[in-house]
Structures are given as C-alpha cells and as structure tokens.
N, C-alpha and C positions, 0 to 999 in steps of 0.2 A: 379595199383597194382592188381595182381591177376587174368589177362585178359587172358579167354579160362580157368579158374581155377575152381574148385568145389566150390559149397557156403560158405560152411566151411572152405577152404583156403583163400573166399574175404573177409568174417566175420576177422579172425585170423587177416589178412594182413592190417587192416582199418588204417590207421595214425592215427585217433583220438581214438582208443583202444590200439593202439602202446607206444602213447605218455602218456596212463593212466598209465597203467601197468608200465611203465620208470619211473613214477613220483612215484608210490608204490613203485616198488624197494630201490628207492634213501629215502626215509622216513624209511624202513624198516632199510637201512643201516646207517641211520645217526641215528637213536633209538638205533639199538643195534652195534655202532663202534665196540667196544673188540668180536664181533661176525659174524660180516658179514662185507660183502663189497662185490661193485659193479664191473662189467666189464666191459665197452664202445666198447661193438665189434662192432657197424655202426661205430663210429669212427676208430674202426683197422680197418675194410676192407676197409672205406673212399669207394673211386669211384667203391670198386667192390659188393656194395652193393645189386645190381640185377644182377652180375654177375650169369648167368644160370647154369654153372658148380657147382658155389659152392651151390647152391639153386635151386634143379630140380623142388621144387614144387611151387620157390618161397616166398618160407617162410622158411624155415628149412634150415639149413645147413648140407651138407653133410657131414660126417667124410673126405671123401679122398680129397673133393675139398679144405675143410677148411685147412687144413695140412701148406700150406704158412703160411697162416696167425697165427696157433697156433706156429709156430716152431719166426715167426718174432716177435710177439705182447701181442696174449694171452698169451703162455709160459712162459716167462719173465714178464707178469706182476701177474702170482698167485706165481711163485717164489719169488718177491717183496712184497705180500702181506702176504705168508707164514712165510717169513721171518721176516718182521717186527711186526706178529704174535709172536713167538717164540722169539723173542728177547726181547716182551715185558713181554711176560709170564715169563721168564726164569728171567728177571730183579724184576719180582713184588715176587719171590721166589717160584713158580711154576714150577716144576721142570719136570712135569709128561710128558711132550712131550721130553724131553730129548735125550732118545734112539730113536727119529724120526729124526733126522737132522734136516739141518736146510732147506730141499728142495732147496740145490743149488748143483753143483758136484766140489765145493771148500773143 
C-alpha cells in the first residue's frame, strides 16, 4: 500500500489504522441505529479496490472514477437507507422530513 506515495498517504493507507477506524465506524453506528449507518464501499468496489483510476493517490477516491460504482452500489444503497429512514420517522409520527421525499424517483 502506498508504494512511491508521500508519508502521510502510507501512514493514512496502513491496514491496521484501516481496520481501526472500520471498527469505530461500525460502533458509532450500531450506538446511534435511528442516526447513522454505515457504507461498505471496499465491498462495492470488491476487486477494484486499487484500481488507480479510481484512486490516483491511492487512498481517495476520485469523484469521476468513483461514478460506476456510485450509480451501481453506493446510490442505491443511501436510497435504501434514506428510505427506511423516513418510513421510520414518518411511522413513529414524525412527520417533519415529509416535504423531503422519500429519496427514490417513485
């Protein structure tokens, strides 16, 4: 990871700060369910994980290279979280996201 990269991309890039920061996430989300939730994008991009277009530095994703994979995977899945958002609020008599849709184009 991070070969021919600045220090502070092999620092960022390290699997075992990778896998920390993943495991904060997932704690953060499982404390606050009714507020957050997570995204598994190494699992969306799966094998294009070091794909170099989508990550010139490595580490980041690029907006134009990311584009497949938000239009296949991410996209569809904050619509699904949006969604079941709002349907929960709307059900518990929360009515105030209303005039927001329901973030699908049904």
């Amino acid at each position: 990871y991070g070969v021919g990269k600045a220090a502070a991309i092999k620092r960022q890039a390290d699997p075992q700060r990778m896998q920390r920061l993943n495991e904060l996430m997932y704690q953060v989300a499982e404390a606050r369910p009714e507020t957050s939730a997570v995204l598994d994008i190494a699992t969306m991009v799966g094998d294009r994980y070091d794909d170099e277009v989508m990550r010139l530095d490595g580490l980041h994703y690029e907006l134009g290279g990311f584009d497949e994979i938000a239009a296949e995977s991410a996209g569809p899945a904050l619509d699904a979280i949006w969604d079941q958002h709002w349907r929960e609020n709307l059900n518990a008599g929360d009515d105030t996201g209303a005039n927001l849709g329901t973030g699908s184009a049904d």
